[in-house]
GUDORO-315467 format. One line per field, with one value per atom (N, C-alpha, C, CB): atom name; x negated, z, y; residue number from 1; residue in three letters. Coordinates in steps of 0.05 Angstrom, whole numbers, m for minus. Glycine has a CB too. Layout:
name = [CA,...]
X = [X,...]
Z = [Z,...]
Y = [Y,...]
resi = [NUM,...]
resn = [Ala,...]
***
This chain:
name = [N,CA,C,CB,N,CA,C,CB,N,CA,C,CB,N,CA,C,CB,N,CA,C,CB,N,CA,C,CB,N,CA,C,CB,N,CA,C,CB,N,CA,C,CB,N,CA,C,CB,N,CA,C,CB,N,CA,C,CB,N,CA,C,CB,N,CA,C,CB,N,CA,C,CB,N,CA,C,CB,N,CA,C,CB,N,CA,C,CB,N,CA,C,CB,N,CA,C,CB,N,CA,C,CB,N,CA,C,CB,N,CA,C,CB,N,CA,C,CB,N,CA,C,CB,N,CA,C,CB,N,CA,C,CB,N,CA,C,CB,N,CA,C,CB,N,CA,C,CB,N,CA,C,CB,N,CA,C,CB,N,CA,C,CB,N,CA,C,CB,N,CA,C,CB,N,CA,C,CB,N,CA,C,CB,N,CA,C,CB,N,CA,C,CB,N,CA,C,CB,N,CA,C,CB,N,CA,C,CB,N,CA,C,CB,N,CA,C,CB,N,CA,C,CB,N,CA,C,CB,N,CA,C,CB,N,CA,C,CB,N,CA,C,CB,N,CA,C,CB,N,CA,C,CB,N,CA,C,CB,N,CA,C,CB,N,CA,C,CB,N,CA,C,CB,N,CA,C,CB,N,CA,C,CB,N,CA,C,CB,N,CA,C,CB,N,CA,C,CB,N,CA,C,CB,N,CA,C,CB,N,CA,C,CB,N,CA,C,CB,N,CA,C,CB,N,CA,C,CB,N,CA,C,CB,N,CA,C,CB,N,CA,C,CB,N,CA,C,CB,N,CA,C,CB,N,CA,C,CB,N,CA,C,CB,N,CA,C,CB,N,CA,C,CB,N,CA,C,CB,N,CA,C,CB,N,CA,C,CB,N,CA,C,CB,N,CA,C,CB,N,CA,C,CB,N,CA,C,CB,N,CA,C,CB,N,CA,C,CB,N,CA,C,CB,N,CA,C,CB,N,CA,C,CB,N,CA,C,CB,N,CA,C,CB,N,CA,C,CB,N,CA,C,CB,N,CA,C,CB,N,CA,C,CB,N,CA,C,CB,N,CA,C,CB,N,CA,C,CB,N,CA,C,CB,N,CA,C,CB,N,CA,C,CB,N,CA,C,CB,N,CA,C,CB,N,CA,C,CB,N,CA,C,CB,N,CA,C,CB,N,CA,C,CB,N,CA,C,CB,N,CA,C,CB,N,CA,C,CB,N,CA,C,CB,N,CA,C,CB,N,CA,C,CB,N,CA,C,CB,N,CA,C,CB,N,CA,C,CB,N,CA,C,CB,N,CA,C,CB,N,CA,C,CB,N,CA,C,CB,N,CA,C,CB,N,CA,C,CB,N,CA,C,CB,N,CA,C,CB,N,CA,C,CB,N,CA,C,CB,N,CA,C,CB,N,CA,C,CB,N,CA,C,CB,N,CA,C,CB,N,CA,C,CB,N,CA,C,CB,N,CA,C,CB,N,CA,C,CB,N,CA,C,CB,N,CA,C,CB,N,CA,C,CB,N,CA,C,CB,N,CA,C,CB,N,CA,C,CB,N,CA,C,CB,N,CA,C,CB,N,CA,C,CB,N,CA,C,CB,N,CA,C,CB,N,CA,C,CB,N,CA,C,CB,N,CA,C,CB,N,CA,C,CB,N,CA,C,CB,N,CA,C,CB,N,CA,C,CB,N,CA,C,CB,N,CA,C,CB,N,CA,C,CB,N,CA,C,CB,N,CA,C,CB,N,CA,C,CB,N,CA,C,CB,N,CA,C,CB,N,CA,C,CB,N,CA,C,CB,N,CA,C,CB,N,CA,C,CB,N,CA,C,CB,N,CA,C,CB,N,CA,C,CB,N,CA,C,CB,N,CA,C,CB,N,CA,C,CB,N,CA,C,CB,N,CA,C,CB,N,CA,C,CB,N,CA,C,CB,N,CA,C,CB,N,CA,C,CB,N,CA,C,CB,N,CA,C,CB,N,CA,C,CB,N,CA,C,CB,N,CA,C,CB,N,CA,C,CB,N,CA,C,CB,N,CA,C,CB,N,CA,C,CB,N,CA,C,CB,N,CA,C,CB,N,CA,C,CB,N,CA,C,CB,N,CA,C,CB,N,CA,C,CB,N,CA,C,CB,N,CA,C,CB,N,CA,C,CB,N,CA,C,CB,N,CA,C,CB,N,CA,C,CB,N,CA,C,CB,N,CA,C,CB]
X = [m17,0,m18,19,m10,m26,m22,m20,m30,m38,m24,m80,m10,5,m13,34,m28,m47,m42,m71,m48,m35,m33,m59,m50,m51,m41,m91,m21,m1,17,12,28,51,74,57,70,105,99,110,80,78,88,48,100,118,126,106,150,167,159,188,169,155,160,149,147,152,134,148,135,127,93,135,90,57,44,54,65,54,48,61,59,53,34,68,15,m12,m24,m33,m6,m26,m21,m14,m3,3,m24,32,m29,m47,m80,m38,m74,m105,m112,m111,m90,m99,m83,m101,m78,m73,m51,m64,m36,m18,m12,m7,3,m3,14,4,16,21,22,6,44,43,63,47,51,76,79,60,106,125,126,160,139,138,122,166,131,108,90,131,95,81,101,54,135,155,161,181,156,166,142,189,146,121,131,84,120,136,115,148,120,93,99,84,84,96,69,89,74,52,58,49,29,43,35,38,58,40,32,52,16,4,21,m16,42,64,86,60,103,133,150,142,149,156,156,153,139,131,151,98,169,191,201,216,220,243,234,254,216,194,195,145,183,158,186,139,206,226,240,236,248,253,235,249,202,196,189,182,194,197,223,202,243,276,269,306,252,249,231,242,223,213,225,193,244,268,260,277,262,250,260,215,278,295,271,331,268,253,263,227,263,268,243,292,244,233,237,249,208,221,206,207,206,181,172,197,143,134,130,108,121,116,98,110,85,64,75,31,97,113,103,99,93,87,106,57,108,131,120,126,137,128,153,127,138,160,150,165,174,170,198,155,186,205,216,194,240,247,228,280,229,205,224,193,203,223,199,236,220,212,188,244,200,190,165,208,158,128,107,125,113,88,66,101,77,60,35,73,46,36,14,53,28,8,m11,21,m10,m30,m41,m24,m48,m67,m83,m53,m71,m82,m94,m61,m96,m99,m114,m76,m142,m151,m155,m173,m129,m123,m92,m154,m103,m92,m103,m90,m125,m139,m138,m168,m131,m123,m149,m102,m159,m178,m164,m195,m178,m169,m177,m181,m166,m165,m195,m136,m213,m225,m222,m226,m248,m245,m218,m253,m199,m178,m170,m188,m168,m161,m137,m159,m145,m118,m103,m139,m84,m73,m56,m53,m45,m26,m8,m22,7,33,27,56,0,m6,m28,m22,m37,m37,m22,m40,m7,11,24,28,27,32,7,50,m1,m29,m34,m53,m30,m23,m6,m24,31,44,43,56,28,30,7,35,m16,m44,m59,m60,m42,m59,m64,m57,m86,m80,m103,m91,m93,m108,m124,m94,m155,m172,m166,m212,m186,m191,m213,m194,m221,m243,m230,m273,m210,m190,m194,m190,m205,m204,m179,m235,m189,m162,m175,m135,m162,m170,m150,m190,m164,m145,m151,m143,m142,m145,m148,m132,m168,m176,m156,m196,m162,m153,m185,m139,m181,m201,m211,m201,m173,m183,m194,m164,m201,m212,m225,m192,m259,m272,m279,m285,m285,m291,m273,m299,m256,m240,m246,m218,m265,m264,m290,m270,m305,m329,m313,m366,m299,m278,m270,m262,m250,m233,m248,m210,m273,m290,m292,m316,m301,m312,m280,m319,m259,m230,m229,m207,m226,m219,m253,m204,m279,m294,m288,m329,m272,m267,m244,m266,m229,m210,m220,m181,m242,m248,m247,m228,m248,m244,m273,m216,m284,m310,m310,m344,m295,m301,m328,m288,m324,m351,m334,m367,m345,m334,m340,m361,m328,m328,m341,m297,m362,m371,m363,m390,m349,m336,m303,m345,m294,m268,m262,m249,m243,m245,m223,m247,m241,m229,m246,m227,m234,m245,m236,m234,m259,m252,m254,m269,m237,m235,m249,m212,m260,m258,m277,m275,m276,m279,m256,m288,m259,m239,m223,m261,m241,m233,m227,m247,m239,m231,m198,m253,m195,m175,m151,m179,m154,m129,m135,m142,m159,m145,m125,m160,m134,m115,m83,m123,m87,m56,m46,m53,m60,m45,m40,m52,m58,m52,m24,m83,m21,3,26,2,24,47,59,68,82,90,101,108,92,110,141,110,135,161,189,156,215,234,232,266,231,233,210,245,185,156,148,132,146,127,111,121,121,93,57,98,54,39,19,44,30,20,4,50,14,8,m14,28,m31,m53,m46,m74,m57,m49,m84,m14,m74,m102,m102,m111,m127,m137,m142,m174,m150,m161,m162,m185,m169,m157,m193,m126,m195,m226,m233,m230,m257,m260,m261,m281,m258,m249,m280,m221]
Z = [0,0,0,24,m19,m20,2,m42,13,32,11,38,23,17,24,33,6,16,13,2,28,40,4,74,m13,m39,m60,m47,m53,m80,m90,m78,m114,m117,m104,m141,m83,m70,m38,m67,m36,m11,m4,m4,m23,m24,m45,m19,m37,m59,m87,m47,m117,m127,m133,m143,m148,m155,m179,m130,m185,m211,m214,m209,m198,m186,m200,m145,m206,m218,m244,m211,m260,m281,m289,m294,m277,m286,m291,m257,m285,m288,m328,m265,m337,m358,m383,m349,m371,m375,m368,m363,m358,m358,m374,m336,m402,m419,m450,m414,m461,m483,m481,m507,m451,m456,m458,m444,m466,m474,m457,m505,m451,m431,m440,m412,m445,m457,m447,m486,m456,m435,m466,m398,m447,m472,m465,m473,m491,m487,m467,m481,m447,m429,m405,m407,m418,m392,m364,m378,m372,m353,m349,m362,m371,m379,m389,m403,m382,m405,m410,m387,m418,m436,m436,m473,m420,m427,m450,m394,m459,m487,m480,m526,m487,m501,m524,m483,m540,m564,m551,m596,m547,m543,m562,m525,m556,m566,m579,m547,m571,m571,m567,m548,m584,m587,m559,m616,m552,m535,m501,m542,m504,m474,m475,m473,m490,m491,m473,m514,m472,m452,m428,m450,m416,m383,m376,m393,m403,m402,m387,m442,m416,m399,m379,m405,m367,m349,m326,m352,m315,m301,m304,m295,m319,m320,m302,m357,m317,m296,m268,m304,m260,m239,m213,m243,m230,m220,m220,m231,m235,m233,m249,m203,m281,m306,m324,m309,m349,m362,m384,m371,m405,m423,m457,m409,m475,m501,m512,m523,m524,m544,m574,m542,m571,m605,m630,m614,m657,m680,m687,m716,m690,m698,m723,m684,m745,m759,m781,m750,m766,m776,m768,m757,m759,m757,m720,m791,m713,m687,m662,m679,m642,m622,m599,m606,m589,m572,m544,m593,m527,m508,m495,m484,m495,m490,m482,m505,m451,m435,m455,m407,m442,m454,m439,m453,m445,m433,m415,m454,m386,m359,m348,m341,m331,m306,m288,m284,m283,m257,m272,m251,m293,m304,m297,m327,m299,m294,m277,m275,m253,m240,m248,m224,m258,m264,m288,m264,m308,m331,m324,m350,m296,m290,m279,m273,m263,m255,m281,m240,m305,m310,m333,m314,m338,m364,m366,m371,m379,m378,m402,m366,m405,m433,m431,m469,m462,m479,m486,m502,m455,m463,m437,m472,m441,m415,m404,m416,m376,m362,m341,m356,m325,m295,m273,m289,m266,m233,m217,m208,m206,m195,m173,m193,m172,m147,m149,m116,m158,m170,m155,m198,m135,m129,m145,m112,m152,m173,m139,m213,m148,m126,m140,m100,m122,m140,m157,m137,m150,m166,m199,m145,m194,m218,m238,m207,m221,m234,m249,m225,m234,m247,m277,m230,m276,m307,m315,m316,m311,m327,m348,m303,m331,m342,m354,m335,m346,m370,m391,m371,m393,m419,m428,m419,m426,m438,m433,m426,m414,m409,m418,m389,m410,m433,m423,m476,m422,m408,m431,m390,m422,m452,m454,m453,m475,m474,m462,m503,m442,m420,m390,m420,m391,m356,m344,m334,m359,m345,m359,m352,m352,m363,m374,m336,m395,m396,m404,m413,m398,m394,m411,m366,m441,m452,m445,m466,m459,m462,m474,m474,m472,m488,m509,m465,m543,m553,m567,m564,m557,m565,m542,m580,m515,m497,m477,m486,m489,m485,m453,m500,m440,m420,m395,m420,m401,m381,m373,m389,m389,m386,m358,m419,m362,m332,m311,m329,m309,m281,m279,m272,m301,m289,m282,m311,m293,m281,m254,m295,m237,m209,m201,m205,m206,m198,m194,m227,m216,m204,m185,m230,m198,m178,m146,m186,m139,m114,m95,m114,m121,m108,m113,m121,m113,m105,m133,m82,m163,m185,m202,m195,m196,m211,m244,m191,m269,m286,m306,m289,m326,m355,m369,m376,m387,m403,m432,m403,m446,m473,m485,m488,m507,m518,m546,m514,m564,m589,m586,m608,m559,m558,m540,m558,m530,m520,m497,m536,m485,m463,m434,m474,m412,m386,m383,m362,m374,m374,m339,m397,m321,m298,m295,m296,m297,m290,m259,m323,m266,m231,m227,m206,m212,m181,m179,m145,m155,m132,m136,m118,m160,m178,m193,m202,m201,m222,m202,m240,m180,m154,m145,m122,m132,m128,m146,m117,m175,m185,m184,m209,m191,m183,m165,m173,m143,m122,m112,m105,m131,m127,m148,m136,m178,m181,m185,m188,m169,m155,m186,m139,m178,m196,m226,m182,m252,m270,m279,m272,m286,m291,m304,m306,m299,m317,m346,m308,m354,m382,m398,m390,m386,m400,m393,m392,m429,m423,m415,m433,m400,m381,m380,m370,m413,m418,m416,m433,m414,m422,m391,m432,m374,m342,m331,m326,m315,m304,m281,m289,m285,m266,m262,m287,m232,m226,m230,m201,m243,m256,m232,m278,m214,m194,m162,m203,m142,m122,m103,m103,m107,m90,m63,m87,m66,m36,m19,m31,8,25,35,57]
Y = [m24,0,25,0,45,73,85,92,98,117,153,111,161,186,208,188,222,243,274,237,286,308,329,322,325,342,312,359,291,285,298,268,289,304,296,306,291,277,292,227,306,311,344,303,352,382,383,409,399,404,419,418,406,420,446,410,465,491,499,509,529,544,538,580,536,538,511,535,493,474,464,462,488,484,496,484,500,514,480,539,459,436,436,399,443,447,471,458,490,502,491,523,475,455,437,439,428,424,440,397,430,450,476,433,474,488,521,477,529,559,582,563,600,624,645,629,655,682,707,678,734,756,769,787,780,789,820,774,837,871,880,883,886,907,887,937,863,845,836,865,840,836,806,852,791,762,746,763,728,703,673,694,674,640,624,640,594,572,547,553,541,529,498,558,482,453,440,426,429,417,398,422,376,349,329,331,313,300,269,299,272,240,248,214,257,262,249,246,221,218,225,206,236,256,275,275,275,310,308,319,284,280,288,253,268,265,302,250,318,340,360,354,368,375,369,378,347,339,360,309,346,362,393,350,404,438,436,455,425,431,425,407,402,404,429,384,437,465,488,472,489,505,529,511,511,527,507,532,522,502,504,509,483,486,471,476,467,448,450,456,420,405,424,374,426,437,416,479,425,418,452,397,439,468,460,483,484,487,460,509,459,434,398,442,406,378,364,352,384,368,375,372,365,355,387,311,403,425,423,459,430,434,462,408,493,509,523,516,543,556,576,568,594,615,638,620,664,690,694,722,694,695,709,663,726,744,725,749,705,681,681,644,672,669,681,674,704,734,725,765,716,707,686,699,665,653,662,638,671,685,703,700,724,744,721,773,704,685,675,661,670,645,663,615,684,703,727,712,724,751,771,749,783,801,777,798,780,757,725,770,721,699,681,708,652,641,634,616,633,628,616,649,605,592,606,563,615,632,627,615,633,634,615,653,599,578,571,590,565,546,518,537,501,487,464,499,447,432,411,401,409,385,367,396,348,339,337,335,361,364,379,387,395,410,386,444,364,346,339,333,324,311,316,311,349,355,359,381,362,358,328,357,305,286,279,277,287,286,292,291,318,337,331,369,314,314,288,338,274,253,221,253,214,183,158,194,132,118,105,100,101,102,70,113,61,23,11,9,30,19,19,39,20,25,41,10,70,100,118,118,140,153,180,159,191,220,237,225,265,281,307,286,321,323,361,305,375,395,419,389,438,459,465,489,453,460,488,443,510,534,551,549,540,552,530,571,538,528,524,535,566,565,553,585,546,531,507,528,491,465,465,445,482,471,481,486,506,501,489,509,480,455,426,447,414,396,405,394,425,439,421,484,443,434,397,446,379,358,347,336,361,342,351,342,374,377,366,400,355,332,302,335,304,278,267,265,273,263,271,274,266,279,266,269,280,272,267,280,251,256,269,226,283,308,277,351,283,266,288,255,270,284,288,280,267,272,274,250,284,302,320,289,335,349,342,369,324,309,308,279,297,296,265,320,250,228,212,216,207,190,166,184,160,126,115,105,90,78,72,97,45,35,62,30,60,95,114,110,124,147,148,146,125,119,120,89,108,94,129,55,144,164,189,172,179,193,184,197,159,148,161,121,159,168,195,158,206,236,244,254,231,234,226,240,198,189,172,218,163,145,152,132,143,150,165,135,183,190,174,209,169,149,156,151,177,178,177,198,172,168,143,189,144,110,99,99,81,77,73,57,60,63,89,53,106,134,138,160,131,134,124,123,138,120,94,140,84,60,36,39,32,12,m12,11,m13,m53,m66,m60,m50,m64,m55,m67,m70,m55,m47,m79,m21,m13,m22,17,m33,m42,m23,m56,m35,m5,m1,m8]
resi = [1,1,1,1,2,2,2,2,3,3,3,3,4,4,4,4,5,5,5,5,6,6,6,6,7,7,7,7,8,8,8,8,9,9,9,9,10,10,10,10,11,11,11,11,12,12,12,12,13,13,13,13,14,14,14,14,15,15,15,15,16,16,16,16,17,17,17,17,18,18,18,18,19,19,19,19,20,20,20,20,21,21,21,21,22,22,22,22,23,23,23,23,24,24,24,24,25,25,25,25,26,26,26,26,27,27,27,27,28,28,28,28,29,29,29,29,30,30,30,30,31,31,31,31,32,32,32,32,33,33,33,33,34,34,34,34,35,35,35,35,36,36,36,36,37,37,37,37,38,38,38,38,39,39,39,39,40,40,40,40,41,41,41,41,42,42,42,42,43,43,43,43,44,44,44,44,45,45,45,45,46,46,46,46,47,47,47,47,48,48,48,48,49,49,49,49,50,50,50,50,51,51,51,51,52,52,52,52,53,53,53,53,54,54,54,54,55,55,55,55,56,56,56,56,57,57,57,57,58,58,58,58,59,59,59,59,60,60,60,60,61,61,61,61,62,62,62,62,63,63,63,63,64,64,64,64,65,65,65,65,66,66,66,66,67,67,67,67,68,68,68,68,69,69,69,69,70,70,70,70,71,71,71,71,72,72,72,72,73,73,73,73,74,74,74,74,75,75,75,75,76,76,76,76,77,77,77,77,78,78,78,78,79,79,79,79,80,80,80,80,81,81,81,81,82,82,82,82,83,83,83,83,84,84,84,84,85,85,85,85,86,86,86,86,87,87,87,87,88,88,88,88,89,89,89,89,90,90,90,90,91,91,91,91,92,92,92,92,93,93,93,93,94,94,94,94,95,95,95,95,96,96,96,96,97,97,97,97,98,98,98,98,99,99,99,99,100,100,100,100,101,101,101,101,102,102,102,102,103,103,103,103,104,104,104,104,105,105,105,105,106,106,106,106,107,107,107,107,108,108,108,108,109,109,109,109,110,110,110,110,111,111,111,111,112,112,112,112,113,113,113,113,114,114,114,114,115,115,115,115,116,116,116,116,117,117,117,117,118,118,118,118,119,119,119,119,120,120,120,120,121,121,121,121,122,122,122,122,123,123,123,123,124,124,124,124,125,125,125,125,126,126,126,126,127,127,127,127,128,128,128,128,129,129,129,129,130,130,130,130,131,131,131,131,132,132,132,132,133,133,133,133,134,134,134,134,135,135,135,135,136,136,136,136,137,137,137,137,138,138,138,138,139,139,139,139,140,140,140,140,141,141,141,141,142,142,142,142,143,143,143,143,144,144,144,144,145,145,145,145,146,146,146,146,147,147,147,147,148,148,148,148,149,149,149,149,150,150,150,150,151,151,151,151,152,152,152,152,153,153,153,153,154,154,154,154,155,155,155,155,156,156,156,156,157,157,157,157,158,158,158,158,159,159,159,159,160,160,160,160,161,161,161,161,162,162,162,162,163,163,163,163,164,164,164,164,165,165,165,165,166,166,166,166,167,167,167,167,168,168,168,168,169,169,169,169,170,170,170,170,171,171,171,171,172,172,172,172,173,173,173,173,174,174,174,174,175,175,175,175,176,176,176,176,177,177,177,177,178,178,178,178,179,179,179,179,180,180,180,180,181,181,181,181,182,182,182,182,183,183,183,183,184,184,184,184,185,185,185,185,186,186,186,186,187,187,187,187,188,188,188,188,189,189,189,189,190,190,190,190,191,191,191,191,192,192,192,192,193,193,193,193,194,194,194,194,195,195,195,195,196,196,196,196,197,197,197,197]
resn = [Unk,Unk,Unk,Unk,Unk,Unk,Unk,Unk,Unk,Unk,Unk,Unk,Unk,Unk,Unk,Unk,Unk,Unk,Unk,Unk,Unk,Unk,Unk,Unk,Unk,Unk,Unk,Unk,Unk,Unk,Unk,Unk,Unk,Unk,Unk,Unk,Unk,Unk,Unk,Unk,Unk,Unk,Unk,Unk,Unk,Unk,Unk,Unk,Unk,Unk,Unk,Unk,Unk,Unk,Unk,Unk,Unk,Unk,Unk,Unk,Unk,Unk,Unk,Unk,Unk,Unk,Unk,Unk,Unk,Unk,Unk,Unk,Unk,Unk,Unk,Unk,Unk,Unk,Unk,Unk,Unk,Unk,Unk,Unk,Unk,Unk,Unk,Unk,Unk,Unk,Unk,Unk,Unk,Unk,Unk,Unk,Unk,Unk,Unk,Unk,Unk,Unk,Unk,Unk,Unk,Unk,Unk,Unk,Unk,Unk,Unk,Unk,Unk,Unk,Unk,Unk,Unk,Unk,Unk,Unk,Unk,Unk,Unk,Unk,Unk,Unk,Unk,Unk,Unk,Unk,Unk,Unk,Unk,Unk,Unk,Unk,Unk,Unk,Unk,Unk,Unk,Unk,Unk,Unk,Unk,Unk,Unk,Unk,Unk,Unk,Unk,Unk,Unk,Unk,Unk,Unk,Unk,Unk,Unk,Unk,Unk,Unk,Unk,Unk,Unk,Unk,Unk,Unk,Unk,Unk,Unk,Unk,Unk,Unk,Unk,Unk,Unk,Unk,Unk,Unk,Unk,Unk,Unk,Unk,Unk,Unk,Unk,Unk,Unk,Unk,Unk,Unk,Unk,Unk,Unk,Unk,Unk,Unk,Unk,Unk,Unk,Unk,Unk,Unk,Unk,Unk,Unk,Unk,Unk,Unk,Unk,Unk,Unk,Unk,Unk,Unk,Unk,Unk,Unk,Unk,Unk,Unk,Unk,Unk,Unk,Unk,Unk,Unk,Unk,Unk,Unk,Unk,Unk,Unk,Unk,Unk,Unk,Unk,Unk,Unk,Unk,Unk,Unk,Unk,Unk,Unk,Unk,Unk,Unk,Unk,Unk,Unk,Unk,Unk,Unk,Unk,Unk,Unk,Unk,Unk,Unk,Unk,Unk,Unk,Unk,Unk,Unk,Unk,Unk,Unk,Unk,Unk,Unk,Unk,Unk,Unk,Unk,Unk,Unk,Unk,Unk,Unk,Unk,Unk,Unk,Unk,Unk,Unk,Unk,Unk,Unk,Unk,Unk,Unk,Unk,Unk,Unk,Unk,Unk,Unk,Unk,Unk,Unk,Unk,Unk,Unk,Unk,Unk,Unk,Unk,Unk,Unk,Unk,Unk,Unk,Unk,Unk,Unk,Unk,Unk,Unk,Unk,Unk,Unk,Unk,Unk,Unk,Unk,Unk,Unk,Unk,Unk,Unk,Unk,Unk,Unk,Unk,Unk,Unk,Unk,Unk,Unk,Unk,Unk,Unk,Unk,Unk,Unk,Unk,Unk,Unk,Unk,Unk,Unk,Unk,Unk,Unk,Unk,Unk,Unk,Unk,Unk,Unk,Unk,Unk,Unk,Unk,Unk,Unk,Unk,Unk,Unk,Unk,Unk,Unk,Unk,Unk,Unk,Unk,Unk,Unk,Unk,Unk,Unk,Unk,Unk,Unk,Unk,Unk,Unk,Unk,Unk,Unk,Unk,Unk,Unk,Unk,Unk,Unk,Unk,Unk,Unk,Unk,Unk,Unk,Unk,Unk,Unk,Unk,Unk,Unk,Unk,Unk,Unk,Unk,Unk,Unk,Unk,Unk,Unk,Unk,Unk,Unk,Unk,Unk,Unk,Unk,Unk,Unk,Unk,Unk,Unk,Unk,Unk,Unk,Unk,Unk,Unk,Unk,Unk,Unk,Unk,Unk,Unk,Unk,Unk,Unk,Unk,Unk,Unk,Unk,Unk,Unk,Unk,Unk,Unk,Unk,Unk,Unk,Unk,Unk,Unk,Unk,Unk,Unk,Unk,Unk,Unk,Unk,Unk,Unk,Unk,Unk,Unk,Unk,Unk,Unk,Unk,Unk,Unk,Unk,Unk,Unk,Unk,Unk,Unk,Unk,Unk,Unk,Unk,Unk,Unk,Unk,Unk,Unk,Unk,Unk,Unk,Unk,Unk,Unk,Unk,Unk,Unk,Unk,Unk,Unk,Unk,Unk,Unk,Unk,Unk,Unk,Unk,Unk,Unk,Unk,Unk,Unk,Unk,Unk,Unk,Unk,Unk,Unk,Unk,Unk,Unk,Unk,Unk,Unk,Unk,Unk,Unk,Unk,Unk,Unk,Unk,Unk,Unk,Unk,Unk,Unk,Unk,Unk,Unk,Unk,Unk,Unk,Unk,Unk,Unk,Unk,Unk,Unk,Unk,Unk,Unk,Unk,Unk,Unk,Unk,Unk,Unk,Unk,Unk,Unk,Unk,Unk,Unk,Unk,Unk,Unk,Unk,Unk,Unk,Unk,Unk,Unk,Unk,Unk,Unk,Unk,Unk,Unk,Unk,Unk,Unk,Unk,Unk,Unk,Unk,Unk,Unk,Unk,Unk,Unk,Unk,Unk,Unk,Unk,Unk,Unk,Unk,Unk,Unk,Unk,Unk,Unk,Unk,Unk,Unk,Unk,Unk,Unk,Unk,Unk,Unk,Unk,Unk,Unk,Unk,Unk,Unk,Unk,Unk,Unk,Unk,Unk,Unk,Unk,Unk,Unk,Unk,Unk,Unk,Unk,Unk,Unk,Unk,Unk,Unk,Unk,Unk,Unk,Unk,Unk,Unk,Unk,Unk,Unk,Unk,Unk,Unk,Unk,Unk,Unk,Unk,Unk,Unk,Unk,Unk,Unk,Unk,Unk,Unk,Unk,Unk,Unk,Unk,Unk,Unk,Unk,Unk,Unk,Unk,Unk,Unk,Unk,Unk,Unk,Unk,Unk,Unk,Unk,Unk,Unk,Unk,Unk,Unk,Unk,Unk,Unk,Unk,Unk,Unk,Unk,Unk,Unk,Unk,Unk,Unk,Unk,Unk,Unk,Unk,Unk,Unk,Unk,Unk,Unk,Unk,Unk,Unk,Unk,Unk,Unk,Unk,Unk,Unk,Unk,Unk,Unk,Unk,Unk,Unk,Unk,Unk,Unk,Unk,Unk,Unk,Unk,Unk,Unk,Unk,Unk,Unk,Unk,Unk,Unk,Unk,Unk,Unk,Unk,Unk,Unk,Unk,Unk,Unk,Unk,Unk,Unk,Unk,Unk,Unk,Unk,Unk,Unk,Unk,Unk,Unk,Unk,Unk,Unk,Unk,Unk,Unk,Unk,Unk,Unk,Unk,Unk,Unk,Unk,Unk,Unk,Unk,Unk,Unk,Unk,Unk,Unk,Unk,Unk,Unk,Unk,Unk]
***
């Protein structure tokens, strides 16, 4: 039995705050007219993640749809809301997304992180996929999960963060808690094996 740790996603309620896990890999943030409203948008990577993706936006209490963009690929994006701002002056410097300073990731902003980007490789790690139009984000966010105890390898022919290990893999599990119902499970990290204690 896992042990429930004080930074999963089941260990507070969720909120807006967590979709910056969304912005830790491709996802996008933007303010509208005078900077009153902003809208977060992802293209994912697997059409089937829509259902899950929106799902947890509603759960944060942010409605969102599935769209097709232009180039035929699968997007899930909010309408421009007041509630955002916050989130966008954190995560944004200009018109260019960065990660907040000394940044802490936890579970819950995991967790979308992994819905919206994540993927278990064919060596029984997992990775977690980059934003490749913003580069400087990616060594904070390495600092970020190696401070939860996730010390990734950066891939070198993608623009990925890769988990693996026992201990590593089970603490991500358990940092984001169980699969969502409407995502396939495959998509989810899950442990081969159980780490010695």
């Amino acid at each position: 039995m896992l042990q429930l740790s004080l930074f999963s996603a089941e260990a507070r309620p969720a909120g807006i705050a967590d979709l910056a896990g969304v912005l830790c890999g491709p996802g996008q943030i933007v303010r509208f007219g005078k900077g009153d409203q902003a809208r977060v948008s992802v293209v994912l990577a697997d059409p089937a993640r829509a259902a899950a993706v929106t799902a947890a936006f509603a759960a944060v209490g942010v409605a969102a749809q599935a769209v097709v963009t232009e180039n035929g690929a699968t997007a899930v994006r909010t309408a421009f809301r007041c509630d955002l701002v916050g989130l966008a002056k954190e995560w944004t410097r200009g018109a260019v997304k960065h990660v907040p300073t000394g940044w802490d990731i936890d579970g819950p902003a995991l967790r979308m992180w992994v819905l919206t980007a994540g993927r278990p490789d064919e060596r029984g790690g997992y990775l977690l996929s980059l934003d490749p139009q913003a580069p400087h984000t990616h060594l904070p966010l390495i600092g970020a999960l190696t401070r939860a105890g996730l010390p990734p390898a950066r891939m070198s022919r993608s623009d990925a963060l890769r988990i693996s290990g026992t201990r590593r893999v089970q603490r991500l599990v358990e940092l984001v808690g169980p699969p969502p119902a409407r995502l396939p499970v495959e998509l989810w990290p899950r442990c081969w094996g159980r780490a010695s204690a």
